[in-house]
C-alpha positions in Angstrom: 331.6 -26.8 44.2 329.1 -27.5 41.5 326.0 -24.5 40.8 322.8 -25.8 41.4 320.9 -26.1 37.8 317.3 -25.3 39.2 318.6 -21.9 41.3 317.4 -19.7 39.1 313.7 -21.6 38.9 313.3 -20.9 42.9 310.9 -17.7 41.9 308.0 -17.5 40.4 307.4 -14.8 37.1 306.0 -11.8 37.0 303.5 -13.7 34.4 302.8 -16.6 37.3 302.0 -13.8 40.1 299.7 -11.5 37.5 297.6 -15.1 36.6 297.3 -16.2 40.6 296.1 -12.7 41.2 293.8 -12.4 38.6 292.6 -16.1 39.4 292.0 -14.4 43.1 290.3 -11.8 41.8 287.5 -13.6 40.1 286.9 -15.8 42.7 286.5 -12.7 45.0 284.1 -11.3 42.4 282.0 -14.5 42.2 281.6 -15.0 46.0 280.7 -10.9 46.8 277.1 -11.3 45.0 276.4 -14.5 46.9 277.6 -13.2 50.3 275.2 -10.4 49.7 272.3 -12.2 49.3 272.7 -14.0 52.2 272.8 -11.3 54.4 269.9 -10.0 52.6 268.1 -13.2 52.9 269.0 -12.8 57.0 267.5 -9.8 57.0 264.5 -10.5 55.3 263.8 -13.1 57.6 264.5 -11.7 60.9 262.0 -8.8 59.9 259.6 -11.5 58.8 260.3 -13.2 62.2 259.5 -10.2 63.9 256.2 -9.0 62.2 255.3 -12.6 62.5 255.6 -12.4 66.5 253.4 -9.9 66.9 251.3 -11.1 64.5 251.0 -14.0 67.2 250.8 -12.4 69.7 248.0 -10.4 68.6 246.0 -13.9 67.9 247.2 -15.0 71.4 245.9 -11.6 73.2 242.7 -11.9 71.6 241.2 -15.3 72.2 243.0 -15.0 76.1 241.3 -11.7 77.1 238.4 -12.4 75.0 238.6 -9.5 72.8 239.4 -8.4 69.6 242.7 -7.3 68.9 244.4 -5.4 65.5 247.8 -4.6 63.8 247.4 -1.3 62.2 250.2 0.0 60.1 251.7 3.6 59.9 254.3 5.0 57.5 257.5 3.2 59.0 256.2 0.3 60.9 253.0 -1.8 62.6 251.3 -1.4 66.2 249.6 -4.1 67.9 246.7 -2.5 69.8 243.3 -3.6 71.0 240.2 -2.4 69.6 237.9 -2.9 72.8 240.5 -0.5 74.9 240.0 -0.9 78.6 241.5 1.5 81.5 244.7 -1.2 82.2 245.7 -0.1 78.5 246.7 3.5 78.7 249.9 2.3 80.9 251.2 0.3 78.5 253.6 0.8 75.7 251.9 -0.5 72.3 253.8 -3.7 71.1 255.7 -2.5 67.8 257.9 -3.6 64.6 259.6 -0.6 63.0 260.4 -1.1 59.2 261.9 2.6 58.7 260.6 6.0 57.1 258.1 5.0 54.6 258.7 1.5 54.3 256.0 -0.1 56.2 255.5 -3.1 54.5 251.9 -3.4 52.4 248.6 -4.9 53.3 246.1 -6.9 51.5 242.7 -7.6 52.6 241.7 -9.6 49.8 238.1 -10.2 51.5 237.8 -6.9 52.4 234.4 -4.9 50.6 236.0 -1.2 50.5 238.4 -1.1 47.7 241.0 0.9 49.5 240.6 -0.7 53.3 242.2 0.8 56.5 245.7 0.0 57.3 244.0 -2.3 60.2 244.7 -6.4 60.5 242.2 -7.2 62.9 242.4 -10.6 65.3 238.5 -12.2 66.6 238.4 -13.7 70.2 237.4 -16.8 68.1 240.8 -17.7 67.0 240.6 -16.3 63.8 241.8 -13.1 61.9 241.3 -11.7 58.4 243.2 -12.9 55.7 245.8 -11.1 54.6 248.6 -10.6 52.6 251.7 -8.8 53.7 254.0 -7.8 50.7 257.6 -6.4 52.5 260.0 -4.2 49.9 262.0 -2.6 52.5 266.2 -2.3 51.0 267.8 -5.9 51.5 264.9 -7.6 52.6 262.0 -8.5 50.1 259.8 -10.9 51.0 255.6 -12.2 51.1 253.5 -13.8 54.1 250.2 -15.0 53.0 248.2 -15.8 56.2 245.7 -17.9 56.8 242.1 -17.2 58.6 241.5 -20.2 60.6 244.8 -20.9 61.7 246.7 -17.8 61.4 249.6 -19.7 60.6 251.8 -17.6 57.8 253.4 -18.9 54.1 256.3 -17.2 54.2 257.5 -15.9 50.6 261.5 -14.6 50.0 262.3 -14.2 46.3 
């Protein structure tokens, strides 16, 4: 019976293995980074999401029961509450987004006269609100809503 000549080519080197795994390995390292970011990007937006719900929901409340409704934000998150409170109000739970200790996101009232304004987004029985900028840092989830007075209708910002 004859040897077979390639019998002792049915392995692969020690020199193959160490390049496949080191070929794994940067792949791996290239795809971590970008898996991040998504889930950060996820995040980012499902907070947005959120904020922007009870941003709408302020606007809805107001022009339905005819009076003025605001978002006012504490250290770790933002209230809706109205600002004409009537006796039905002290039974109910305040609509809220929580952001975490200390990382309420910012607001801007660029048409506001004070130069440091209170924490308080308020929503006319018109339809309208101020304008206002909401700047969100919070860990994985950065991101910038500019909205608009007469429609209240947000531009949503991730970088």
């Amino acid at each position: 019976m004859r040897p077979n000549p390639f019998s002792r080519f049915a392995a692969f080197t020690l020199l193959e293995l160490s390049i496949a795994i080191f070929i794994g390995v940067l792949i791996i390292t290239a795809a971590v980074p970008s898996i991040s970011g998504l889930f950060e990007e996820q995040r980012a937006k499902k907070l947005f999401t959120q904020f922007d719900d009870l941003a709408h929901e302020a606007a809805t409340r107001s022009v339905n029961e005819r009076r003025p409704y605001a978002l006012e934000w504490d250290d770790s998150g933002v209230s809706l509450r109205p600002l004409a409170p009537e006796q039905s109000d002290a039974t109910q739970d305040p609509r809220r987004v929580d952001f975490g200790e200390k990382l309420a996101p910012a607001l801007v009232l660029p048409a506001a006269l004070d130069e440091n304004p209170a924490r308080l987004w308020t929503f006319w029985p018109t339809g309208t609100c101020e304008p206002a900028t909401i700047i969100c840092r919070t860990p994985g989830a950065h991101w910038t809503a500019t909205y608009d007075p007469l429609t209240e209708q947000a531009t949503f910002n991730s970088p």
